[in-house]
N, C-alpha and C positions, 0 to 999 in steps of 0.2 A: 543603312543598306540592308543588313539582318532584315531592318522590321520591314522593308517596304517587299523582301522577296517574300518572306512568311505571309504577309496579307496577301500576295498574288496567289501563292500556292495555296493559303486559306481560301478564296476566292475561287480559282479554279476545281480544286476537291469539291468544295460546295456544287458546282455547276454539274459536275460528274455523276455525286451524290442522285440529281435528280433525273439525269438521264439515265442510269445505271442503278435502277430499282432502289436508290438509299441507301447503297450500300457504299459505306466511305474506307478503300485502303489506305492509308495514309501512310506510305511509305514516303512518299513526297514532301510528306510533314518532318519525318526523321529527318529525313535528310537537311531539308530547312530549318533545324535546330529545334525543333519540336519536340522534349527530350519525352512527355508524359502525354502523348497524344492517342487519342481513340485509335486503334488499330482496325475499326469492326463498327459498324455501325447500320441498324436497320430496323422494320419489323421480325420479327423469331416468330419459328415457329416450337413447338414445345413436342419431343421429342420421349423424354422420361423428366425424374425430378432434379436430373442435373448435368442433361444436355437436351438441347437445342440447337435450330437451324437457323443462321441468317442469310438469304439468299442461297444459296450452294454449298457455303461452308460450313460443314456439323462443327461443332463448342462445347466443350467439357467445363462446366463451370471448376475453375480453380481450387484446390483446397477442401473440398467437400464431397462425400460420397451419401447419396440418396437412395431408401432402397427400390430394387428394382423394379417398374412396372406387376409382374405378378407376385410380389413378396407381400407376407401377409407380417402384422405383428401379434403379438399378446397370446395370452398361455389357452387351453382348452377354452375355459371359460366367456373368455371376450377377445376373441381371434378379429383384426381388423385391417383391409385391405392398405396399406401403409403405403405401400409402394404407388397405388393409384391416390393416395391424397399427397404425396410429395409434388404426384405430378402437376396435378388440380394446385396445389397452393403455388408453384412456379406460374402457372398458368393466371393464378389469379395476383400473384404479383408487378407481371406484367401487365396485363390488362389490356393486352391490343397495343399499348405504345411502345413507341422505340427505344431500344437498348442503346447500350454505349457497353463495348468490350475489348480491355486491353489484353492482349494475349501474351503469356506466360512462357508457353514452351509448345511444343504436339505430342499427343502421349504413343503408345506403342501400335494403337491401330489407325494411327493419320491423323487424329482429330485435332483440332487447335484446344489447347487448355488455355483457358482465358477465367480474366475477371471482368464479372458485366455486374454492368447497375442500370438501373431503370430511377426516372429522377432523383439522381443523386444515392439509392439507396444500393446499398450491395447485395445481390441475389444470393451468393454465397451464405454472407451472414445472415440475413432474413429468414433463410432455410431450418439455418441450423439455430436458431435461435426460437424457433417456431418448435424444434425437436424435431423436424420432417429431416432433418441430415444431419450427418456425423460429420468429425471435425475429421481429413483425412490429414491425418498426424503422419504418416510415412512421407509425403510431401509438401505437409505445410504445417505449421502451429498457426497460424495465425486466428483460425477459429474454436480456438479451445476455451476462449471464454466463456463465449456465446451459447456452447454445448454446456458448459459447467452451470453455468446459468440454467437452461432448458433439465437439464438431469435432477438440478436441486430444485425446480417448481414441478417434476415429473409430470412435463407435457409432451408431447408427439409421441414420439416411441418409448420415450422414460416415461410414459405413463404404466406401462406392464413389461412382460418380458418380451425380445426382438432378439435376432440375429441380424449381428452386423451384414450391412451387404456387402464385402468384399466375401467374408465367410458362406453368405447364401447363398453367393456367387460358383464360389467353391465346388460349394456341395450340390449344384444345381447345373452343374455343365454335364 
């Protein structure tokens, strides 16, 4: 009985899906015992290096802070727009196709914190494994590998010196 309600409500969401621009809530999924179901699903649009829009709803990607749009990294010498290649490299992770993002929690200013992947791959970890983002340790460990990794081949921002973006944040309000 479980399976043949989960295919209907599979079945129906899907139908939705395409009337409703792609975009899949699946609350109906939960409730149908769906316990690790897509909450989010659609085209994004790319926002900065670690939020985005699906449809109407902004998405903080999970676990990782990008720095911001106009943040620069590296010392006098070789200063380099960091902020605009996080965004560029989400941008080009994506690639036009569809996400898939389960949402986490909402953070302080409404936004859904989610984890999204794009075939199969984690945008979160991509990022920061790239060095385009930091592992956001206050809310998550789970990408501290991937940064330990990126720090010791000193690529993205471990390539020279940077200011964490929660700190350029800071000092930039």
């Amino acid at each position: 009985m479980e399976a043949e309600v989960s295919t209907i409500v599979i079945g129906s969401v899907s139908c939705l899906a395409r009337v409703f621009g792609r975009v899949v809530l699946v609350t109906a999924l939960l409730a149908a015992g769906g316990a690790h179901a897509t909450d989010l699903s659609g085209k994004a649009r790319i926002i900065d290096g670690d939020t985005l829009a699906v449809a109407a709803i902004t998405v903080r990607l999970f676990g990782i802070d990008a720095p911001e749009r106009k943040q620069t990294c590296g010392g006098a010498m070789e200063k380099w727009d960091c902020g605009a290649a996080a965004t560029t490299a989400l941008t080009v992770l994506i690639d036009g196709r569809e996400i898939a993002c389960q949402s986490v929690n909402k953070d302080r200013y409404g936004r859904t914190v989610a984890r999204c992947s794009v075939g199969g791959a984690d945008l979160g970890a991509e990022l920061v494994r790239m060095g385009l983002a930091l592992a956001y340790v206050t809310f998550s460990k789970d990408y501290v590998p991937q940064e330990r990794r990126a720090q010791t081949a000193r690529i993205g921002m471990w390539r020279g010196d940077f200011i964490a973006p929660w700190d350029w944040r800071r000092a930039h309000r």
